[in-house]
C-alpha positions as CSV (number, residue, x, y, z in Angstrom):
1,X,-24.4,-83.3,6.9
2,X,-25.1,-81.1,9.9
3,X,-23.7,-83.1,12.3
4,X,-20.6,-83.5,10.3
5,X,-19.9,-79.8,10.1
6,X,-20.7,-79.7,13.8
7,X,-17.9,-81.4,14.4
8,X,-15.2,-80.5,11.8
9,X,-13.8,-76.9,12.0
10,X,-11.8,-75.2,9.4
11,X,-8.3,-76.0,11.0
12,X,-9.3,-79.9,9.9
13,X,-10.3,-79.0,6.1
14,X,-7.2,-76.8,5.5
15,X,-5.4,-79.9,6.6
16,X,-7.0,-82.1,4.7
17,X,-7.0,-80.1,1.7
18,X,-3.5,-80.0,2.5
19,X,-2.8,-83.6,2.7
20,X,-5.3,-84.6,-0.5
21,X,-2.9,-82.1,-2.1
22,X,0.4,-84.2,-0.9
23,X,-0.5,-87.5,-0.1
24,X,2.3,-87.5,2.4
25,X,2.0,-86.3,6.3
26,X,5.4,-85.0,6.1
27,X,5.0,-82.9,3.1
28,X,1.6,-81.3,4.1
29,X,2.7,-80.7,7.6
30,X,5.6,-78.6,6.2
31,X,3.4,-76.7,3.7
32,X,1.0,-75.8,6.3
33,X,3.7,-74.9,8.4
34,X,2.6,-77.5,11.5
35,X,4.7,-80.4,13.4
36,X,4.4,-83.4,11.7
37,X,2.9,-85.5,15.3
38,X,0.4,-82.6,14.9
39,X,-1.1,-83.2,10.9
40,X,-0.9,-87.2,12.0
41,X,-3.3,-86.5,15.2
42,X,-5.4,-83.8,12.5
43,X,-5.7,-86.9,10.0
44,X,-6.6,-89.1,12.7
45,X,-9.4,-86.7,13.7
46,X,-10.6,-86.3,10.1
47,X,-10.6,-90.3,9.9
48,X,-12.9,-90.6,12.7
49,X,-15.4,-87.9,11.7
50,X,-15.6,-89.0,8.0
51,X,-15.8,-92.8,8.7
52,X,-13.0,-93.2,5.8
53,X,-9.2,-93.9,6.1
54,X,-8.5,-91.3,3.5
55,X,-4.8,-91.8,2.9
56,X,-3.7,-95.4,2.5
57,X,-0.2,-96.6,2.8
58,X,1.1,-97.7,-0.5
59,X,4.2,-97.8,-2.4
60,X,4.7,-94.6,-3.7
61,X,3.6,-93.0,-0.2
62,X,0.1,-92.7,0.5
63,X,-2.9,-93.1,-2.2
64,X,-6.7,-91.3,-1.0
65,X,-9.4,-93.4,-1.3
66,X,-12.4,-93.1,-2.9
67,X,-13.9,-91.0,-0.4
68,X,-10.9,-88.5,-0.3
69,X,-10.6,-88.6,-4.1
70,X,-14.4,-87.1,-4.2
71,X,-13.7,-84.3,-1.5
72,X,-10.9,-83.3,-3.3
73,X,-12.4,-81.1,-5.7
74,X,-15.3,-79.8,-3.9
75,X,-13.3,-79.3,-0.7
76,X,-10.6,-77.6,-3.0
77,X,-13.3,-74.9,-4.7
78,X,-15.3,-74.7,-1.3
79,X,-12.2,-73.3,0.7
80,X,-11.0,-70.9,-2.7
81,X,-14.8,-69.4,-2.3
82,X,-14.5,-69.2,1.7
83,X,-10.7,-67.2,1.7
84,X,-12.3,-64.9,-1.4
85,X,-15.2,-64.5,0.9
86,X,-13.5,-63.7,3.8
87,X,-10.3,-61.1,1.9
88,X,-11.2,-57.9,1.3
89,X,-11.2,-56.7,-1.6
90,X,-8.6,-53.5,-1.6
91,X,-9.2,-52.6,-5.5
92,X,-12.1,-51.1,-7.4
93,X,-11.2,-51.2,-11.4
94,X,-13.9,-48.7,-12.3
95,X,-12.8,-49.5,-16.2
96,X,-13.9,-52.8,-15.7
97,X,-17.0,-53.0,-13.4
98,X,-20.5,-53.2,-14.8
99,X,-21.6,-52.8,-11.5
100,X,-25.1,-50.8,-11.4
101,X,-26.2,-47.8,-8.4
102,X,-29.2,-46.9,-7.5
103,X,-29.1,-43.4,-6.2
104,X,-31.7,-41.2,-4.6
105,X,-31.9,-37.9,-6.2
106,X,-34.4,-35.1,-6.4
107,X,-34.5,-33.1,-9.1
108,X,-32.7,-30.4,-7.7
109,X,-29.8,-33.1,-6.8
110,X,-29.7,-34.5,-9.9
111,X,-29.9,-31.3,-11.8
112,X,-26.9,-29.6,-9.2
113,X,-25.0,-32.6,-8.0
114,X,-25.0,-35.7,-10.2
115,X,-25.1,-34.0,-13.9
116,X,-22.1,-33.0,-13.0
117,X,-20.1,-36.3,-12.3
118,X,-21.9,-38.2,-15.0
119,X,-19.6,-37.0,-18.1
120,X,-16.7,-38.1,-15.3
121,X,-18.5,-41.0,-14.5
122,X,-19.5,-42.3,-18.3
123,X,-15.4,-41.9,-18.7
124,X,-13.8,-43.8,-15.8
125,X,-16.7,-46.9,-16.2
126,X,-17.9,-47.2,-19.4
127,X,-19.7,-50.2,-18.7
128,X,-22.0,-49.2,-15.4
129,X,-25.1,-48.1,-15.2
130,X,-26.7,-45.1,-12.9
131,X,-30.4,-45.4,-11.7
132,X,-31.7,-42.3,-10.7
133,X,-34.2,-42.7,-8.1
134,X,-36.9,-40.6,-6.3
135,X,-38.1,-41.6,-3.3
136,X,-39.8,-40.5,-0.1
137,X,-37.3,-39.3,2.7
138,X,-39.0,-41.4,5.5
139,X,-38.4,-44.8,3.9
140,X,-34.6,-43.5,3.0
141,X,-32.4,-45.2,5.8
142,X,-34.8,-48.5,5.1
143,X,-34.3,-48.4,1.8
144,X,-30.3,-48.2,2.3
145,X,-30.4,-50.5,4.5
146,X,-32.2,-53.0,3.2
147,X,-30.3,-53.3,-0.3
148,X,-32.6,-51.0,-2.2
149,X,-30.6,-47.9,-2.4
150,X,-27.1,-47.3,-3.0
151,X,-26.2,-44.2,-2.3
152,X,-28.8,-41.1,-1.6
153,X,-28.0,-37.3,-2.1
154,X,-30.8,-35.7,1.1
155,X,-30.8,-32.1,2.9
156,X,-28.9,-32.6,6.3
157,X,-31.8,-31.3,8.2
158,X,-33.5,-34.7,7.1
159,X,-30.7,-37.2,7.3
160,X,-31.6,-39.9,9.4
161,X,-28.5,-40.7,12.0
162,X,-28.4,-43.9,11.2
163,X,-26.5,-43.4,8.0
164,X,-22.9,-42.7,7.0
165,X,-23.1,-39.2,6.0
166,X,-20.8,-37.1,4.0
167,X,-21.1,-32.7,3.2
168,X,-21.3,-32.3,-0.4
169,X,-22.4,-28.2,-0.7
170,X,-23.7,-25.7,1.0
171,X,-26.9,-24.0,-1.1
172,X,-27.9,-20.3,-0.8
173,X,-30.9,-19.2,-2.3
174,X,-30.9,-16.4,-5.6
175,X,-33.8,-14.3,-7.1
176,X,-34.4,-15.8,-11.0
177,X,-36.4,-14.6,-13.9
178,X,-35.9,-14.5,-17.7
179,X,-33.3,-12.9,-19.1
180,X,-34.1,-9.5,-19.9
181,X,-37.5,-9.4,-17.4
182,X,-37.8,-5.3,-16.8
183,X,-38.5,-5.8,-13.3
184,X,-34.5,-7.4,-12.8
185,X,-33.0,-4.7,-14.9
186,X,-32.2,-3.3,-11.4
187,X,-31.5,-4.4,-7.9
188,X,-35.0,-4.9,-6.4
189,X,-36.6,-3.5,-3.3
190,X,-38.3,-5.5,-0.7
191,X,-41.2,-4.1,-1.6
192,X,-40.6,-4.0,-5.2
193,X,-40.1,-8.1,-4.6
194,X,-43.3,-8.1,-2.9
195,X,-45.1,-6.9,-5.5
196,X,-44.0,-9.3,-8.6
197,X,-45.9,-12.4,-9.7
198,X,-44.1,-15.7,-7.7
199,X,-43.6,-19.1,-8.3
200,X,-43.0,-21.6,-6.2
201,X,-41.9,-25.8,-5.8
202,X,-43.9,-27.4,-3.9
203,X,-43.2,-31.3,-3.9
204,X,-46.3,-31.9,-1.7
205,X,-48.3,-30.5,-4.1
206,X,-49.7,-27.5,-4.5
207,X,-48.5,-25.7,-1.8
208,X,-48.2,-21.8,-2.3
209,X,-46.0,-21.1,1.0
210,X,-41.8,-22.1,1.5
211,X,-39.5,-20.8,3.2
212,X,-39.1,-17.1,1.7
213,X,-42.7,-16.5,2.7
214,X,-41.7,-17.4,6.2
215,X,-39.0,-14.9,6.1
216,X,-41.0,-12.7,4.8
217,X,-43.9,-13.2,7.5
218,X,-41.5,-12.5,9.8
219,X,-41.1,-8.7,8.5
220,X,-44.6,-8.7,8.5
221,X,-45.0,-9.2,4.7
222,X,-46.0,-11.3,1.8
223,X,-45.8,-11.8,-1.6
224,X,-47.5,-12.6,-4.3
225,X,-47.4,-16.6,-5.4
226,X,-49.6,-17.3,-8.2
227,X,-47.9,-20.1,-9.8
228,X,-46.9,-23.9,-8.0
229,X,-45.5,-26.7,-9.2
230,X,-44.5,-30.2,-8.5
231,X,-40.2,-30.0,-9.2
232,X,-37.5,-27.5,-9.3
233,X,-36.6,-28.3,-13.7
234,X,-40.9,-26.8,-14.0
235,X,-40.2,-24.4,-12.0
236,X,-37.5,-23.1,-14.3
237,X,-39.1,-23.9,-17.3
238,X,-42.0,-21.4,-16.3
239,X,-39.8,-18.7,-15.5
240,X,-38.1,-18.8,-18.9
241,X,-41.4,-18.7,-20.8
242,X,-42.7,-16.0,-18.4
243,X,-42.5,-12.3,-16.4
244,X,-42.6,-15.1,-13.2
245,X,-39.8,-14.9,-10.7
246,X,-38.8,-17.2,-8.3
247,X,-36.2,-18.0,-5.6
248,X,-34.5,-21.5,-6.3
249,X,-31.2,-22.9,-5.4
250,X,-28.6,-20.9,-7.1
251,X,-26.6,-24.1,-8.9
252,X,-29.8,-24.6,-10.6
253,X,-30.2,-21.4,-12.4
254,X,-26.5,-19.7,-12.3
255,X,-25.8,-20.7,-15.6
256,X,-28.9,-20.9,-17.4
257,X,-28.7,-18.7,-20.6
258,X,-31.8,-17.7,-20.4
259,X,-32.8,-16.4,-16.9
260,X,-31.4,-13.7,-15.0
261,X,-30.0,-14.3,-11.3
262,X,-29.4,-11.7,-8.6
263,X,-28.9,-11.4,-4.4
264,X,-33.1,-11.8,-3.3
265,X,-33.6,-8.2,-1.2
266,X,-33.8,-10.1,2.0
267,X,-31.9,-13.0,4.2
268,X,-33.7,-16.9,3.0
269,X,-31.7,-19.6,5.1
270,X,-30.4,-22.1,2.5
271,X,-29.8,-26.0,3.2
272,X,-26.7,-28.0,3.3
273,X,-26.4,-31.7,0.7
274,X,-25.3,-34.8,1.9
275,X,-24.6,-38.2,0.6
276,X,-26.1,-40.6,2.6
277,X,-25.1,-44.5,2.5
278,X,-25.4,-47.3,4.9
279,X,-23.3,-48.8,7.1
280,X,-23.0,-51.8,5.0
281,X,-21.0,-50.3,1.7
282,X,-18.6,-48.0,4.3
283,X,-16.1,-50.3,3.4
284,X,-16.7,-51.2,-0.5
285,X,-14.2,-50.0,-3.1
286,X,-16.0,-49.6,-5.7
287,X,-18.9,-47.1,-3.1
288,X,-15.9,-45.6,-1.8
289,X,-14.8,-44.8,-5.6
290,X,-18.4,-43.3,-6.3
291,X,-18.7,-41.0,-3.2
292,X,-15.2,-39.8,-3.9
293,X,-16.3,-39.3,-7.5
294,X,-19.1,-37.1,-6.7
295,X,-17.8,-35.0,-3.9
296,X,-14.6,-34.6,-5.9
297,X,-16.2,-33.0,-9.3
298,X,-18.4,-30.9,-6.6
299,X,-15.6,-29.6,-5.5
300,X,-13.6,-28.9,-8.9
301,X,-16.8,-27.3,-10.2
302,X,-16.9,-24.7,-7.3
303,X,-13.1,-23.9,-7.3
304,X,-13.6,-24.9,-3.4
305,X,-13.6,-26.9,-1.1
306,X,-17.5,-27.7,0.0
C-alpha cells in the first residue's frame, strides 16, 4: 500500500474521484475544470499505478470496473475527511458544543476570574463542561503543550514565554478583617498594622513571610503572623470567624458581607493575571470564544478596560 501512495498524489485521486463520479473524460475534465488531453493522460497515469483499466468503453460511455467500483466509496469518504481536515473551521456554535476545558486555576483565579464567567458561560453552552485544575507552575507550558491543559489563568511574573499570553487584571493588594473588627473602625497606622495578629497564604506550606513582610523589612519592621494557611478561600474563612487580619487580593474580599476592606498603611506591589494557552489552540474557534468570554466579563465586572 505504501508504495502505491508513493506514487499517487492528490491531483490523481481528485481526478479519479472525478471520473468514478462521471464515467466520461469529457465530463470529469470539465467539472474539474482541466483540458480534456490532460484527465485522459491523468487516467492513463492512474491505470498504470493501480494495475486496473478503471473505466471501460461501453455503450452508454464508459462503465468502472470492479476495481473502480470498490474505490469509489472509500476514495469518495477519504477525500470528504481530507478537505474537512484541511478547511478551517471559521465558526464556534457555543450553543451546540459539548466540548470540555480544562483550565488551570488557583484558588484566587477561580474565586476572582472564572466565577465570574461561569453564570455567562453555563448560558451561551449549556452542554460543556469546565475542569478546574490546579497544578504546579513549572510543568504549566508542558502541560499546554502536550494536550493536558486548555487554557491556564498564571501571574505574569511566572508565565513561561513560550505561551500565547493575554492581560486579564491588574491586582492591588487591601487590608481585610471582619466586619465590625475594632481595630478597622479607623484608618490604621503603620505601627498600629504592626501590632495586630496576621494571617498569611502560603501555598508552599507553612510559610509565615510574603511579600508585605518584605515591604515591611524594608522600613525596618515586622509584623505579627501567627496564623498560615495552604489557599486564599481559608484564608478568608479565618478572618471572618476571627480578630485576624490579613492582606489578600482585593477582588477576593471587596464584596464579601462579612469582612471589612481598607487601603493597607504602606505601598505592597501587586501582580498582574494572564491567560496562558499554547500555540496549538491560537487559532481554534471555539478557544478563541472562551478567552474572549473570560476577558470580556473581566472587563464588564470592573467598568474598565483591564
Amino acid at each position: 500500500m505504501h508504495n502505491t501512495l508513493r506514487r499517487l498524489d492528490l491531483n490523481l485521486l481528485v481526478t479519479l474521484d472525478a471520473l468514478l463520479s462521471e464515467q466520461n473524460v469529457t465530463r470529469a475534465a470539465r467539472l474539474l475544470n482541466l483540458a480534456q488531453p490532460t484527465v485522459s493522460l491523468q487516467l492513463g497515469r492512474l491505470r498504470e499505478i493501480l494495475d486496473d483499466p478503471l473505466l471501460l468503453p461501453g455503450p452508454r460511455g464508459m462503465s468502472p470496473t470492479e476495481r473502480a467500483r470498490e474505490l469509489r466509496g472509500p476514495l469518495r469518504e477519504a477525500l470528504v475527511a481530507l478537505e474537512g481536515a484541511l478547511t478551517p473551521s471559521v465558526t464556534f456554535e457555543p450553543a451546540l458544543s459539548d466540548l470540555t476545558w480544562r483550565v488551570a486555576a488557583s484558588d484566587y483565579a477561580t474565586t476572582a476570574l472564572v466565577w465570574p464567567s461561569l453564570a455567562v458561560l453555563r448560558h451561551r453552552a449549556p452542554n460543556t463542561r469546565l475542569a478546574l485544575l490546579s497544578k504546579n507552575p513549572v510543568n504549566l507550558a508542558h502541560d499546554l503543550e502536550n494536550g493536558q491543559l486548555d487554557l491556564a489563568l498564571h501571574t505574569r511574573d511566572e508565565a513561561s514565554a513560550k505561551l500565547r499570553q493575554r492581560s486579564l487584571v491588574h491586582e492591588r493588594y487591601v487590608l481585610a478583617g471582619r466586619r465590625g473588627h475594632p481595630a478597622l473602625a479607623s484608618k490604621l497606622s503603620l505601627k498600629a498594622f504592626c501590632g495586630l495578629e496576621h494571617a498569611i497564604m502560603s501555598p508552599n506550606g507553612a510559610g509565615f513571610v510574603g511579600s508585605t513582610d518584605q515591604a515591611l523589612a524594608a522600613k525596618g519592621l515586622e509584623r505579627r503572623v501567627v496564623l498560615s494557611v495552604p489557599n486564599f478561600n481559608s484564608l478568608v474563612s479565618a478572618l471572618a470567624h476571627s480578630d485576624l487580619v490579613a492582606v489578600v487580593p482585593e477582588r477576593l474580599v471587596r464584596n464579601d458581607p462579612a469582612l471589612h476592606v481598607q487601603v493597607p498603611p504602606l505601598a505592597i506591589p501587586g501582580f498582574e493575571m494572564l491567560l496562558l494557552w499554547p500555540e496549538r489552540l491560537h487559532r481554534d474557534p471555539a478557544h478563541m470564544w472562551l478567552r474572549e468570554l473570560i476577558a470580556s466579563t473581566l472587563q464588564t465586572a470592573s467598568g474598565s478596560e483591564v
